[in-house]
C-alpha positions in Angstrom: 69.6 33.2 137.8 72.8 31.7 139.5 73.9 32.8 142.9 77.4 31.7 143.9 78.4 31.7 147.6 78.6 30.8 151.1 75.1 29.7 152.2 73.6 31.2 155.5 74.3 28.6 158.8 71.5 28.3 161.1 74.1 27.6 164.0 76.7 29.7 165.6 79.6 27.6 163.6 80.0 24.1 161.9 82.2 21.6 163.4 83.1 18.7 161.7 82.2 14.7 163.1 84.0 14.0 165.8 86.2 17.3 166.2 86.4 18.8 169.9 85.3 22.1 170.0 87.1 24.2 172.3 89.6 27.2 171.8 92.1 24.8 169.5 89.4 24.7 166.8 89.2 28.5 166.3 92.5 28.9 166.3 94.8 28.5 162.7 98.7 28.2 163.1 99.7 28.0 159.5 100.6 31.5 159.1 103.4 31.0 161.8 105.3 30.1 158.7 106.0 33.3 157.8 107.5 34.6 160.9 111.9 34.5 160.4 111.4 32.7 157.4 114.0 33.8 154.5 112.5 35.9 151.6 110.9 33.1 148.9 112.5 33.4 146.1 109.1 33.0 143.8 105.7 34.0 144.5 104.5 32.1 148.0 101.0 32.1 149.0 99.7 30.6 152.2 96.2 30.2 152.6 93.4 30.0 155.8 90.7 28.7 154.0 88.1 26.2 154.8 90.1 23.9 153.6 93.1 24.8 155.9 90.9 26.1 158.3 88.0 23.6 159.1 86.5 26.5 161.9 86.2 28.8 158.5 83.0 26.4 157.5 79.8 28.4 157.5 81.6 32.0 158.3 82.3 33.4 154.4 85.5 34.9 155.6 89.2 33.2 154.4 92.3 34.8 154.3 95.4 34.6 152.1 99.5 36.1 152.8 101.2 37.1 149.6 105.2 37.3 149.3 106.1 38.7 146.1 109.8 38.5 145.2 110.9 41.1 142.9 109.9 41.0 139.4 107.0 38.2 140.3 103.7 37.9 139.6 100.5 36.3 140.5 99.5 35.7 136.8 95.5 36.3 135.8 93.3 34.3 137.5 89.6 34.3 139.1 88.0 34.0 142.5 84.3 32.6 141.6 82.9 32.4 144.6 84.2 35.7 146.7 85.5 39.3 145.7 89.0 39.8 147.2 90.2 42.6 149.3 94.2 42.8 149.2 95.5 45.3 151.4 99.9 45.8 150.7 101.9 45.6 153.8 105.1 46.3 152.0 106.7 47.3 148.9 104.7 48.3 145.6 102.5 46.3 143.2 100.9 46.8 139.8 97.5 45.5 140.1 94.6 45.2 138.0 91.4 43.1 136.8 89.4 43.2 133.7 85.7 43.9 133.7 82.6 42.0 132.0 83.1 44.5 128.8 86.9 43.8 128.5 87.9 46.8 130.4 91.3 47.1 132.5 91.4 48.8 135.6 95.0 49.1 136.7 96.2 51.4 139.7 99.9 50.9 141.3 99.8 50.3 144.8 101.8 51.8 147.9 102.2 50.0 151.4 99.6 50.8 153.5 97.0 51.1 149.9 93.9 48.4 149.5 91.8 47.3 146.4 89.3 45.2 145.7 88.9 42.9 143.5 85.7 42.1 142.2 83.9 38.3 142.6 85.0 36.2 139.4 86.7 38.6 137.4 90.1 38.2 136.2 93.0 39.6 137.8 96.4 39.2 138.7 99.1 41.3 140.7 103.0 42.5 139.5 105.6 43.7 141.3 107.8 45.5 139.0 110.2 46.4 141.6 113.6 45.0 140.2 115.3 45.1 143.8 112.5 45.2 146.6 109.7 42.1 147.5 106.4 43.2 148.0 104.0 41.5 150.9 100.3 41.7 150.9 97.3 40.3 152.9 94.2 39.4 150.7 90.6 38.7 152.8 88.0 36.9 150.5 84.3 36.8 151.2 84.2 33.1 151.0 85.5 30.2 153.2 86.6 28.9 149.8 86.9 31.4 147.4 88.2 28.9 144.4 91.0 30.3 142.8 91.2 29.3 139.0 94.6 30.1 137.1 94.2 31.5 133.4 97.0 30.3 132.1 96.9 26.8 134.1 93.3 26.1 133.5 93.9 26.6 129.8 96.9 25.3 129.0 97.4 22.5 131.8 94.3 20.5 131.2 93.3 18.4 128.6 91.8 20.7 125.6 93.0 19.5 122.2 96.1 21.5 121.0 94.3 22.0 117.8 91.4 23.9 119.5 93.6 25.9 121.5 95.1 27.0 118.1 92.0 27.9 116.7 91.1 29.8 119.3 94.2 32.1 119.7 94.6 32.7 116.3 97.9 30.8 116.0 99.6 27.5 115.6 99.9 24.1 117.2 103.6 24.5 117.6 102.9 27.7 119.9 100.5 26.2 121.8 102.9 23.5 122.6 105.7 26.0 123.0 103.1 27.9 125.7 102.4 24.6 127.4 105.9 23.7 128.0 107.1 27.3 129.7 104.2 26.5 132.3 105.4 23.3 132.9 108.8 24.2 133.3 110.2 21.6 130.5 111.2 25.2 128.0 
């Protein structure tokens, strides 16, 4: 049996070598961003993770902001080491994840609606809104939840064209086709 997750700390927090500990440390400014910033005009995420967030280590807690411009969307992708919590400030989204037996779950979400979003399955977020952004808040149960991108981690790494083929029951020339629309050379 596997158990993925944020082990249990035997000390009130982890601070790294040679960090001061005092208020400063507890304390992340990197959502400041957001505040009069103009609208993005594709999907921006900014993140408070262990990695951005050193004070995070040891907590399993993290913390994402989601701007969705109209007609973006997060496309499928996995947490593997947290389930996800995303609570919409704003706008609408379509949301939805797919289950261990191939199951969608899909519900369209309101401001003020949450979901969750369970650890390691694959799921993504729309907002079909052709006119209005969408903004949401996702908490993870994880100081590093991992996020891993379907159609990145497919078609962005190094598997052989050929197998790729096979497996989607198609042609190298689609594949290639596929791999240049992610990489923005179309």
């Amino acid at each position: 049996m596997a158990i993925a997750g944020d082990a249990d700390i035997i000390t009130d927090f982890i601070a790294p070598p040679n960090v001061t500990v005092d208020g400063k440390f507890f304390t992340f400014t990197g959502m400041r961003a957001l505040i009069g910033a103009p609208a993005p005009t594709t999907l921006k995420v900014l993140k408070a993770s262990m990695a951005e967030f050193p004070a995070l280590n040891g907590q399993s807690v993290s913390y994402a902001v989601l701007l969705y411009p109209s007609g973006t969307v997060n496309p499928p992708h996995t947490h593997p080491r947290a389930a996800e919590l995303l609570f919409l400030l704003s706008g609408t989204l379509e949301v939805g994840f797919v289950d261990t037996t191939n199951k969608l779950y899909v519900q369209t979400l309101q401001s003020g609606d949450m979901f969750v979003f369970p650890k390691g399955l694959v799921h993504y977020q729309y907002n079909a809104q052709s006119q209005y952004p969408a903004m949401a808040v996702s908490a993870f149960g994880s100081a590093s939840a991992g996020t891993v991108s379907i159609p990145n981690n497919v078609f962005n790494t190094s598997i052989d064209d050929n197998i790729l083929a096979k497996s989607f029951k198609t042609d190298v020339a689609t594949i290639e086709t596929i791999k240049a629309g992610l990489s923005g050379k179309v």
